[in-house]
C-alpha positions in Angstrom: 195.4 -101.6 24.9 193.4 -101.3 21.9 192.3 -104.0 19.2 191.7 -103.1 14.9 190.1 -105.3 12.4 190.2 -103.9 8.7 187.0 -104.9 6.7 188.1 -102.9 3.1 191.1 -103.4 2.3 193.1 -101.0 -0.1 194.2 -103.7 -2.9 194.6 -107.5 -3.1 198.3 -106.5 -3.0 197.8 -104.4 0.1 196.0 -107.4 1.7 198.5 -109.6 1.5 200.9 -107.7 3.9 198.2 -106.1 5.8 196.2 -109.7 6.3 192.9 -109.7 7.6 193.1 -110.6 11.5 193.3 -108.8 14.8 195.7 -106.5 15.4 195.6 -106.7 19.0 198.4 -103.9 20.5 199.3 -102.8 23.9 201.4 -100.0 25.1 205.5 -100.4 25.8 205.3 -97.9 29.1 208.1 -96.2 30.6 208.2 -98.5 33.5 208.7 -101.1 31.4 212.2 -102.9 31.4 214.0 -102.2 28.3 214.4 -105.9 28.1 210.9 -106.4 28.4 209.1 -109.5 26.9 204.9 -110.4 26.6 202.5 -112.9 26.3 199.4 -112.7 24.7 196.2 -114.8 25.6 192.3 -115.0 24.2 189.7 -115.8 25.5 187.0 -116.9 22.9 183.2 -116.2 23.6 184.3 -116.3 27.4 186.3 -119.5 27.6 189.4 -120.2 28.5 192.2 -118.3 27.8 194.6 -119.8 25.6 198.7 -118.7 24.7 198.9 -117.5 20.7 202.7 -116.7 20.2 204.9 -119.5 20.2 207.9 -117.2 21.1 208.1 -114.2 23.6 207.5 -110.7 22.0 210.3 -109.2 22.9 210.7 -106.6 19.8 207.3 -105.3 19.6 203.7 -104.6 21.7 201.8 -105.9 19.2 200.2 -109.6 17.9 198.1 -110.1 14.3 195.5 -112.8 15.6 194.5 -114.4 12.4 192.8 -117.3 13.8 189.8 -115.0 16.0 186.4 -115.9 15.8 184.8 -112.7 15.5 181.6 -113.5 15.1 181.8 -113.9 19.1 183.2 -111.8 21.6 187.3 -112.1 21.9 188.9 -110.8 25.0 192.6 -110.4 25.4 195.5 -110.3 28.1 198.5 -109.1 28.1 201.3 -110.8 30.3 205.3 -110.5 31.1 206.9 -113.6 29.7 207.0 -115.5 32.4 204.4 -114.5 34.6 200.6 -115.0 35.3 200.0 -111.4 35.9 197.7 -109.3 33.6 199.0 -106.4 32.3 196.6 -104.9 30.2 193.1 -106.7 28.7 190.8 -105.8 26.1 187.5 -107.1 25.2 186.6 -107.5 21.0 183.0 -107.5 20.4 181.5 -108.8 17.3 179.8 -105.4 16.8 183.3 -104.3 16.3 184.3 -106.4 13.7 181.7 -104.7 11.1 183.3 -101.4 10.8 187.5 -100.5 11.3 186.8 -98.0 13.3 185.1 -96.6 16.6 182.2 -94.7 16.4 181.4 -91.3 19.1 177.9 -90.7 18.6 177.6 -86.5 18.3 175.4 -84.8 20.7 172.3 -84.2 18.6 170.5 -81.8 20.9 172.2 -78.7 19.7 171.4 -74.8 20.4 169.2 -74.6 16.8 168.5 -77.6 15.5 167.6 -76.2 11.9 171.4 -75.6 11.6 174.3 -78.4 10.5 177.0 -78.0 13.3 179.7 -79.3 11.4 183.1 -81.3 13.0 186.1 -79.4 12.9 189.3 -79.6 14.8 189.7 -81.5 18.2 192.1 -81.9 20.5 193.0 -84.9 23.1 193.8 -84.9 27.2 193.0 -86.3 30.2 189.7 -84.4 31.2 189.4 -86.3 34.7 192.5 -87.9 35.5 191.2 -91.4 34.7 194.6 -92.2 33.0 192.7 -92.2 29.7 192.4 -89.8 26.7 189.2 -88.1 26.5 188.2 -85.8 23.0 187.4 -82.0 22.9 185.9 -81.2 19.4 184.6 -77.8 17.9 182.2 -78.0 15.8 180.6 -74.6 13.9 177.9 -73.6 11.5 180.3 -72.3 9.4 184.1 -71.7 9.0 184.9 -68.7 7.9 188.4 -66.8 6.5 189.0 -63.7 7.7 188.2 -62.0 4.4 184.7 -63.4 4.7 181.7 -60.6 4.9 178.8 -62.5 6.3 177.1 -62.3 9.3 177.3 -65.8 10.5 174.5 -68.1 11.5 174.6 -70.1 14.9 178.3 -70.1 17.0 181.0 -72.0 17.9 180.3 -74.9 19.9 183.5 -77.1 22.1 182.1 -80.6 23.0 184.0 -82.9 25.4 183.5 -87.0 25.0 184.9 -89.9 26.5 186.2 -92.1 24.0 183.5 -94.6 24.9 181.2 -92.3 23.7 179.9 -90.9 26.5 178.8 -87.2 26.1 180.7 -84.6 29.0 179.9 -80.9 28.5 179.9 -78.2 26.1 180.8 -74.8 25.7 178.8 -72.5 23.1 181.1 -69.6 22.3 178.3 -67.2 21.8 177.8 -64.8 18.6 180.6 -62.4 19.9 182.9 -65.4 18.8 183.6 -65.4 14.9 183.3 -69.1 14.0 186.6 -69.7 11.7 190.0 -71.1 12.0 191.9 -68.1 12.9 189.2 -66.9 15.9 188.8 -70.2 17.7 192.1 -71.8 18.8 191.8 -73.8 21.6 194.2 -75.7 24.1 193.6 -78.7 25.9 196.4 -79.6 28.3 197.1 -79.9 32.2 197.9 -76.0 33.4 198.3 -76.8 37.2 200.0 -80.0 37.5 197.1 -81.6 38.8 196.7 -84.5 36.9 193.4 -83.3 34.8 193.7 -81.4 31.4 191.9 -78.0 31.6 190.7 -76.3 28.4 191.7 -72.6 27.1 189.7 -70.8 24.8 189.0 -67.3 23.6 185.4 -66.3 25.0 183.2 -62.6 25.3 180.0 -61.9 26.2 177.4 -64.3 26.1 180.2 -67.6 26.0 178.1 -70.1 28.0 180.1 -72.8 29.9 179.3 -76.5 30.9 177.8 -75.3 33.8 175.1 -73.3 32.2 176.9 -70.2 33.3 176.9 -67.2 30.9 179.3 -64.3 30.7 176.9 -61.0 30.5 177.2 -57.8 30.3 181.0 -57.3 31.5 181.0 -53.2 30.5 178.2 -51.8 31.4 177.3 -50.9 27.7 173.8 -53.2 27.3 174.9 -54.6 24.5 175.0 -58.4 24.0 175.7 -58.4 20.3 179.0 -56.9 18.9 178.8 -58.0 15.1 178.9 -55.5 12.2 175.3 -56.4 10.5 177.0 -54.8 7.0 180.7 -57.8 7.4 179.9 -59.7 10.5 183.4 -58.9 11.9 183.6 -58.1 15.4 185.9 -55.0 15.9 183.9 -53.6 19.2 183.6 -55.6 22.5 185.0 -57.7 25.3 187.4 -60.3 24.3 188.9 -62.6 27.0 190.6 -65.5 27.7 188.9 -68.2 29.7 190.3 -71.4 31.5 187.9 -74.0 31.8 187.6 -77.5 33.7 188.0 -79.9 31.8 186.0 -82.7 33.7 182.8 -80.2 34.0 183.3 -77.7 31.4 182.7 -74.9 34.3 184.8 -71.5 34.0 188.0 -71.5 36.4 189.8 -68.6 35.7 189.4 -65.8 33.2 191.6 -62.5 32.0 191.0 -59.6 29.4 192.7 -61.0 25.7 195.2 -58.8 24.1 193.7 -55.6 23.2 193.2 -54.3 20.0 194.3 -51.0 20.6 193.1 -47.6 19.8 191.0 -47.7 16.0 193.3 -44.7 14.5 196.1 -46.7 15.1 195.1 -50.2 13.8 196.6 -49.6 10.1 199.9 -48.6 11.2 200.4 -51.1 13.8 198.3 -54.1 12.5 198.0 -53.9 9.0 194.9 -53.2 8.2 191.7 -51.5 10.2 189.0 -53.8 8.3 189.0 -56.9 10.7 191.9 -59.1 8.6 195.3 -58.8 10.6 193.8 -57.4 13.7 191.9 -60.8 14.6 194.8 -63.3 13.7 194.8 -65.5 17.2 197.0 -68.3 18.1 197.8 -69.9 21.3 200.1 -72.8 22.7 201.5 -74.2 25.8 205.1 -74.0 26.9 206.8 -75.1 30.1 208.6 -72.1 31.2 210.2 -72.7 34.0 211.5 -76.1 33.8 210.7 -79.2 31.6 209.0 -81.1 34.7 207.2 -77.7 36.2 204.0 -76.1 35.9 202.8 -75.2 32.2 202.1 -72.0 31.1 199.0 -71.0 28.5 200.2 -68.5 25.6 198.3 -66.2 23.7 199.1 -64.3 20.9 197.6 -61.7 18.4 198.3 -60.8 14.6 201.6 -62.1 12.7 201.4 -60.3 9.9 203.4 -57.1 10.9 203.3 -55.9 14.6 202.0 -58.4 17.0 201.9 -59.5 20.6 202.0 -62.6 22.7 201.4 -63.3 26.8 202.2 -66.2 29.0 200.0 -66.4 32.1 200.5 -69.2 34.7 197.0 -70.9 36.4 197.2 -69.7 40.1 193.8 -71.1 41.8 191.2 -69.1 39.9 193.7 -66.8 38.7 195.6 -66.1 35.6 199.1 -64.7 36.5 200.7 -62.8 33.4 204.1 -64.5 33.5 205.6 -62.3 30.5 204.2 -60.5 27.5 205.7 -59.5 23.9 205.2 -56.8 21.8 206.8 -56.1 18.3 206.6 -52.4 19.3 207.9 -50.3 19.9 211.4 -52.1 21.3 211.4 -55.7 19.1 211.1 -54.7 15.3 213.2 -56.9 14.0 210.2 -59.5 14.6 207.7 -57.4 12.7 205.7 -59.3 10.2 208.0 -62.6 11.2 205.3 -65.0 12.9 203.2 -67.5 11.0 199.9 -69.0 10.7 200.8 -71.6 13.4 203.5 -71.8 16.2 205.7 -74.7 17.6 207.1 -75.4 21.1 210.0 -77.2 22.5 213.2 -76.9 24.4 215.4 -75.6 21.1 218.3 -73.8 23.1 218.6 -77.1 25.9 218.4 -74.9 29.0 215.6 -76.9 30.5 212.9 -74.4 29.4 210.8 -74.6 26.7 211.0 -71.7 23.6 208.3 -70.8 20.8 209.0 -70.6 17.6 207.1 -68.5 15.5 207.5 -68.2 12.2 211.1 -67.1 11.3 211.7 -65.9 14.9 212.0 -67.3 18.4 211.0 -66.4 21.5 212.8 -67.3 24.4 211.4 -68.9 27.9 211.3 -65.6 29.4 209.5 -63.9 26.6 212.5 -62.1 25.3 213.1 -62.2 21.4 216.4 -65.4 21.0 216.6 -64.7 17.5 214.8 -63.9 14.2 216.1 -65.0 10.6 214.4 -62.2 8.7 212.8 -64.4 6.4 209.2 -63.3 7.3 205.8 -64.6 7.4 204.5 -68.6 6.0 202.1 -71.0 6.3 203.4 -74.1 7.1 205.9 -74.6 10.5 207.7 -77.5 11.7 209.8 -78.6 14.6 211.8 -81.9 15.5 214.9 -83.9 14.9 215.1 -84.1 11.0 218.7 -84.7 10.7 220.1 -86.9 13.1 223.9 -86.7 12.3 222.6 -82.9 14.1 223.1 -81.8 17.2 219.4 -79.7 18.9 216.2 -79.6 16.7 215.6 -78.3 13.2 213.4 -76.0 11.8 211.6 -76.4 8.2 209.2 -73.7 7.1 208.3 -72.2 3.5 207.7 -68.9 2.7 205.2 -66.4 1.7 207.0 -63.0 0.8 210.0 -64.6 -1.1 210.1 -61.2 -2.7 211.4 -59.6 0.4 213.5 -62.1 1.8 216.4 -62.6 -1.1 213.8 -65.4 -3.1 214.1 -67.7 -0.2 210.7 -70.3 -0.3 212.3 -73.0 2.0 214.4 -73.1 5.4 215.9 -75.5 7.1 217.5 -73.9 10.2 218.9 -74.6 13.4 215.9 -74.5 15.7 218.6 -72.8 18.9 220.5 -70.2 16.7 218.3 -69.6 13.9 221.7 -70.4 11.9 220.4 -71.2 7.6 221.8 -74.9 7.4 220.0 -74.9 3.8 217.1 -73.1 1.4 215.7 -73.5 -1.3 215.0 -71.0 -3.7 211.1 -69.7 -4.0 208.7 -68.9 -7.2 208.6 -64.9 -6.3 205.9 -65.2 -4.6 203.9 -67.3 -1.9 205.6 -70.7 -1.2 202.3 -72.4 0.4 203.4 -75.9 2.1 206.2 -77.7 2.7 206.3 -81.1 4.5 209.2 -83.3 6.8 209.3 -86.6 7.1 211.0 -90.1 6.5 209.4 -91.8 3.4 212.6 -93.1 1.9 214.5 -95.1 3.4 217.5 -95.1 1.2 218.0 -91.2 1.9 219.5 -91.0 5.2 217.6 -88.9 8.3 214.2 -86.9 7.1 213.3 -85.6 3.4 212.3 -82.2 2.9 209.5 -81.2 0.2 207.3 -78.5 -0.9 204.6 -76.8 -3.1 207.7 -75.5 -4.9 210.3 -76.5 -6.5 207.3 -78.3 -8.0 207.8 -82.7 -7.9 211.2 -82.3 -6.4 212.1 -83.6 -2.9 215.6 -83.1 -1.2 217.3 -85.0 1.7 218.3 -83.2 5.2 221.4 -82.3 3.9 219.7 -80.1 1.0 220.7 -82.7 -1.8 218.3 -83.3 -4.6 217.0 -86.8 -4.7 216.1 -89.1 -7.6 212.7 -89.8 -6.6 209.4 -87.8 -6.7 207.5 -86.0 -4.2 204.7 -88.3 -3.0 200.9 -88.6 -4.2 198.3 -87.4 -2.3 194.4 -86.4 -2.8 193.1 -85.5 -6.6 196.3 -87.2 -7.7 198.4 -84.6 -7.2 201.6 -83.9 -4.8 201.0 -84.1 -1.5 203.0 -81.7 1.4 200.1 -82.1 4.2 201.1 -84.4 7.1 203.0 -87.6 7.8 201.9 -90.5 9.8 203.4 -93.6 11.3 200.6 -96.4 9.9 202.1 -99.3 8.3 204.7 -100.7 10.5 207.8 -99.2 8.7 210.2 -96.5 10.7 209.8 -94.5 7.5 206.1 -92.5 7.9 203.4 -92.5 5.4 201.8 -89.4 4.1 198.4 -88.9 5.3 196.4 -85.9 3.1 192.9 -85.7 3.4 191.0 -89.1 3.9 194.0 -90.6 2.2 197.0 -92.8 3.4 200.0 -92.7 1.1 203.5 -94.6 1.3 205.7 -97.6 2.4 204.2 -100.8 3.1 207.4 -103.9 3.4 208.7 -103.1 -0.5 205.5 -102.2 -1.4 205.1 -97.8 -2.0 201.2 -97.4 -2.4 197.6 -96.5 -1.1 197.1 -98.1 1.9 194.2 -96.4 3.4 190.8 -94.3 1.3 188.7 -93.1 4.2 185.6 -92.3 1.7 185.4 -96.6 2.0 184.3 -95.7 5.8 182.2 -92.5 4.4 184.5 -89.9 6.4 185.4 -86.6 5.5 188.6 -84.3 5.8 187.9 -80.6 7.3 189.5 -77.4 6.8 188.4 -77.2 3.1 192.2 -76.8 0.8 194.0 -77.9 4.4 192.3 -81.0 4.0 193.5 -82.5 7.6 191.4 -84.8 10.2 190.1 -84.0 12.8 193.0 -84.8 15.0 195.3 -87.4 14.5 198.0 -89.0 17.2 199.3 -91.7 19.1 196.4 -92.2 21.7 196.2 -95.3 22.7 198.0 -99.0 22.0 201.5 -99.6 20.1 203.1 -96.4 19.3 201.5 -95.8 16.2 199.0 -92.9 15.3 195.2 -93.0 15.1 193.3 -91.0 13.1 190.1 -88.7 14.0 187.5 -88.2 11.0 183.9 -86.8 10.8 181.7 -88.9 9.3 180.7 -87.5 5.9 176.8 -86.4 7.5 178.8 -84.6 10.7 176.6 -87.5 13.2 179.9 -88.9 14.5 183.4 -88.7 15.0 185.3 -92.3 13.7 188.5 -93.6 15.5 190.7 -95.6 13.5 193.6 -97.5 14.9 196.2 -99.4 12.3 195.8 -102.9 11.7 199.1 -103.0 10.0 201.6 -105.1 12.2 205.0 -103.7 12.9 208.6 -105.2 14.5 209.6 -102.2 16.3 208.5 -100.4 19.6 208.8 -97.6 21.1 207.5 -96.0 24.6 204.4 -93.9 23.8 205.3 -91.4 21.3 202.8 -88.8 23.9 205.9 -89.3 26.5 208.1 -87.1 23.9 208.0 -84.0 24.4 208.1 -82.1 21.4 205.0 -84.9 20.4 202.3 -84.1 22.8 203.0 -80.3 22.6 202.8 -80.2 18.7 200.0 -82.9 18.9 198.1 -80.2 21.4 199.0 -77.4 19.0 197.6 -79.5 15.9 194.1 -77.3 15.8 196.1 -73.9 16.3 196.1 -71.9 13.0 196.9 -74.1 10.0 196.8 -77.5 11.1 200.5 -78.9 11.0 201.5 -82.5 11.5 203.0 -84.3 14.7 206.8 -84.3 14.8 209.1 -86.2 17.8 212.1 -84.9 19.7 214.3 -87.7 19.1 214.7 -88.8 15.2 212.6 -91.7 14.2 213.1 -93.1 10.8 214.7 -95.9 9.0 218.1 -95.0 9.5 217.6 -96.6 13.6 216.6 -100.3 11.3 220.2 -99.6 9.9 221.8 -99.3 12.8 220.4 -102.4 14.0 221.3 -105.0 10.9 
């Protein structure tokens, strides 16, 4: 149960259907009855609680209180219509009316203190089995390319908070560690079923853990520094992957990372031997042997032409390799077809999740289940766009449309790789392309990208009368979608920006830079996570304040009529909200289609 209180609002016009109040909301569990009615009561400045709704809320889990106090302490109860007992309660300070949003203090005592450890990409799970969410954030000096050639300053840092705050662990991954988006994916999720989210990262020599313990000299070679002092790359050392406890930040488990094979053969099988396609590394989770069974932690190496990936399975304090890929020399028909970023999800319905990545597919037992040939991009994504559809759709845009027939868009079949529809690219790299419902006169998802330029097309590949939607600098925006105002159709978040539907009103709805935050990930321009973490179903939004001293939660204050059980309990959600930091930051996506065709069905 969570409580919002917006103190900027967007416009007068925004005000009116936003109205300043409490949004007091609650979660709709899966142990709720479908039929399911609640009560909400308040408690002003500790007296008595008192009803507010004059009817059962039977559609929703949420209640605008627009009669609080909030100069004095508000607590709130949930109950089941009908009954005395509370099902949820949350206390609203005063202090939290002055700012819409929550505040995490960052750990201030870092490893040099004459350096500015920025906030970068997080990731949510439960650390300690508390039932809650807790927040694991990277934060680095810098955040380089791969093309970069500097010898970085300071390391990688992984911090874990409580999101009350409190301060857990953290990991420094050590200089051997290239600070950067494409060296430092990380997963947070539970690998051995017991309850607690452990963490998986790529470490070397001199990664120290929560516990204070360091990795040394692993070789032999007395070396504890493996840069290039000319580039800064690191072509020459240990490389590992490294499971970590995610209530103590302590090392559990550790194996040797995919090799980089023998120097005189890096050009011919990567790409290049200067440190650019060699050190492309993704991960992700996928549950491999069945849907309710023991994850799996997945690893994977270039994209660009050959590469490799590896399942291993979390046995004690043992990694288990459960399979392993490799383009060469059997599978090249997947040469060159992976991306900068990876989804998961049950695509062919046997029970088992598959990867898809890129233009190809990897089946649960890390054989190749199909590639379409249409090679490398930046932007991936996963879910049920089209829900007249049987299975899951792909949409992903193109980088080498000169090779692939002057394809820049696919929409495919996510189980047979079958081309429902394309669009046709520029000749050369088709950078972004974004899925979501922001009309609701189109029927299922819309479909949009960084080219055809201003045009946006419905899930049956029909051109639509209507624009592509505005986003930071006042251009087009093709960065994420977000559920925010209330509507089924989702808003498009880009930067510190909110964009969209709002009742019959299509404008900004939220500027972060009023609540001096900042976007990350320079052009990608994303939060630092963003996801359905706590009350209605709705999605909160992680920024770093603009002096990197905090991270700031904000939860919509926007009411809505609809519910839905916590969009974390779909599957394809929480595994593309856990991929979210991996590679190019992509947006959350459900299994099941949500959008305002379901309001249709209902009138």
């Amino acid at each position: 149960m969570t409580a919002s209180y917006n103190t900027k609002f967007q416009s007068d016009k925004v005000k009116e259907i936003e109205r300043k109040g409490v949004l007091v909301s609650w979660r709709f569990l899966d142990t709720d009855p479908d039929d399911i009615a609640f009560d909400i009561y308040r408690s002003t400045d500790g007296g008595n609680f008192e009803k507010l709704n004059n009817n059962p809320i039977a559609n929703s889990s949420n209640y605008k209180d627009l009669t609080a106090d909030v100069t004095v302490n508000n607590e709130y109860k949930v109950c089941k219509t009908g009954s005395t007992e509370t099902l949820c309660s949350y206390i609203f300070t005063s202090a939290m009316a002055q700012n819409f949003y929550r505040t995490i203090k960052l750990n201030s005592n870092v490893p040099d203190p004459s350096l500015v450890y920025q906030a970068n990409d997080a990731a949510v799970g439960d650390l300690d089995g508390d039932g809650e969410y807790e927040i694991v954030l990277k934060r680095s000096v810098v955040n380089h390319d791969n093309t970069a050639k500097t010898v970085d300053p300071g390391s990688c840092l992984l911090e874990a908070y409580k999101l009350n705050g409190a301060f857990l662990w953290r990991i420094d991954l050590g200089i051997n560690i290239r600070q950067g988006p494409h060296y430092t994916p990380f997963i947070v999720y539970d690998l051995n079923g017991d309850g607690r989210a452990e963490v998986a990262v790529r470490t070397s020599e001199g990664t120290t853990f929560g516990d204070g313990t360091t990795i040394g000299d692993t070789n032999g070679d007395k070396r504890i520094d493996y840069r290039n002092k000319t580039n800064g790359r690191i072509l020459e050392g240990p490389e590992f992957l490294s499971v970590i406890d995610g209530s103590t930040g302590t090392e559990l488990a550790r194996t040797n990372y995919i090799p980089r094979g023998e120097e005189d053969t890096w050009m011919s099988y990567w790409g290049d031997n200067w440190g650019n396609r060699i050190d492309r590394f993704l991960m992700a989770v996928g549950h491999f042997g069945s849907m309710d069974g023991q994850a799996s932690i997945v690893i994977s190496r270039g994209y660009y032409q050959n590469w490799q990936m590896t399942a291993y399975d979390l046995s004690g304090n043992e990694l288990k390799k459960r399979w392993h890929f490799n383009t060469y020399p059997d599978n090249q028909q997947y040469k060159g077809e992976g991306n900068h970023n990876l989804a998961v999800g049950d695509v062919d319905n046997d029970g088992k999740d598959e990867i898809i990545f890129g233009s190809c597919c990897i089946d649960h037992n890390g054989t190749g289940l199909y590639t379409t040939g249409l090679g490398h991009g930046d932007a991936l994504h996963l879910g049920k766009f089209d829900p007249t559809r049987e299975g899951l759709q792909v949409v992903a845009c193109k980088e080498e449309c000169k090779r692939n027939g002057n394809i820049g868009l696919e929409f495919r079949d996510a189980g047979t790789g079958q081309l429902i529809w394309s669009l046709q690219g520029s000749g050369g790299d088709v950078g972004r392309c974004m899925v979501a419902d922001i009309d609701p006169d189109s029927p299922g998802c819309e479909v949009w990208a960084s080219y055809p330029k201003n045009q946006i097309f419905s899930c049956k590949g029909e051109l639509l009368n209507r624009s592509q939607p505005s986003g930071k600098g006042g251009g087009q925006s093709y960065n994420m979608g977000i559920w925010w105002s209330g509507s089924l159709n989702r808003q498009v978040l880009d930067g510190v920006l909110i964009n969209g539907r709002a009742g019959e009103l299509e404008t900004r709805l939220f500027t972060g830079s009023n609540f001096g935050v900042k976007s990350i990930n320079s052009s990608k321009a994303n939060p630092c996570f963003y996801g359905d973490i706590w009350g209605d179903w709705r999605e909160e939004i992680i920024y770093a304040s603009s002096d990197n001293t905090e991270l700031r939660i904000f939860t919509t204050d926007f009411e809505t009529e609809h519910r839905f059980r916590p969009l974390m309990n779909d599957h394809i959600y929480k595994i593309s909200a856990t991929l979210q930091n991996i590679g190019y930051n992509q947006p959350t996506h459900t299994g099941f289609y949500l959008g305002s065709d379901l309001q249709k069905k209902t009138k």
